[in-house]
Structure formats: structure tokens, C-alpha cells
N, C-alpha and C positions, 0 to 999 in steps of 0.2 A: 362637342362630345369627345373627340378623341384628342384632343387637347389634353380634356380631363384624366383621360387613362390614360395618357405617357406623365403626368404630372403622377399620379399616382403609381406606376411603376416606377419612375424615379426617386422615388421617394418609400417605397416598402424594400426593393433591393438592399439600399444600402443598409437597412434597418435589419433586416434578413440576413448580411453577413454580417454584421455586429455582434449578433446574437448567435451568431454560428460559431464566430471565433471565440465568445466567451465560454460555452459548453465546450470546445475544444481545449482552452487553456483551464479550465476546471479538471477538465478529464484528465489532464497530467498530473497537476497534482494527485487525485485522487491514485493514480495509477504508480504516482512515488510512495505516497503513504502504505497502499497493498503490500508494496514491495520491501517496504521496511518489517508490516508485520507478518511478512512471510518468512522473514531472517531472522527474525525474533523468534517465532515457530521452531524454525529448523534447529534454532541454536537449543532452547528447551528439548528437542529431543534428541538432542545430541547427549545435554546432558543425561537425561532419562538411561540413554544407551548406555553411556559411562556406568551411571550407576546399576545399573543393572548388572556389570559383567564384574563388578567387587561384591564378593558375597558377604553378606552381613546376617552375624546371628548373635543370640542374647547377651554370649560371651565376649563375643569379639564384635561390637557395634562398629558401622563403617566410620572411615576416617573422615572429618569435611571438608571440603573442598577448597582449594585456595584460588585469592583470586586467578591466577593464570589459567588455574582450569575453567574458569566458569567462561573465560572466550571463548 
């Protein structure tokens, strides 16, 4: 009988950090991708800001934007 149970903790351990370090190297990726669409984020309200602080009216519609600004 206790054969049985070091045969089977021998055997769910390894299983148990397998499985651990795959949730761990998932969790990075997902943890880059976050981070990418939180720069993407930032960067939209950057534009947002920009435009906001050129005033645009019927007469004078705003100019658009070239690519160097939209980085």
C-alpha cells in the first residue's frame, strides 16, 4: 500500500508542475498582448487630446492629421 502512494505521488508531481508552468508561460503572453492594447489605448487618447486642443468650426474645419502625428 504505500508503495502505491509514492508511485502515485511520483507521478501526479511531475504532472502538477507541467501544468503549472504552462499557465505560467500563457500568463505572459497574455500579459504582452494587455500591454500592447494598453499603448494602443494611450496612443488614441493622445490623439483625442490633440484634437481637441485645435478648434474646429464650420468655417474653418480641422486640418487632418499626417502620418507623424498619428504616432
Amino acid at each position: 500500500m504505500i508503495a502505491y502512494k509514492k508511485i502515485t505521488i511520483q507521478l501526479i508531481l511531475p504532472a502538477l508542475a507541467l501544468i503549472t508552468a504552462s499557465f505560467v508561460l500563457m500568463g505572459c503572453n497574455t500579459v504582452e498582448g494587455a500591454g500592447t492594447d494598453i499603448r494602443h489605448a494611450g496612443r488614441a487618447i493622445e490623439h483625442a487630446a490633440e484634437d481637441a486642443k485645435q478648434p474646429c468650426t464650420p468655417t474653418a474645419p480641422c486640418p487632418p492629421r499626417t502620418q507623424s502625428q498619428r504616432r
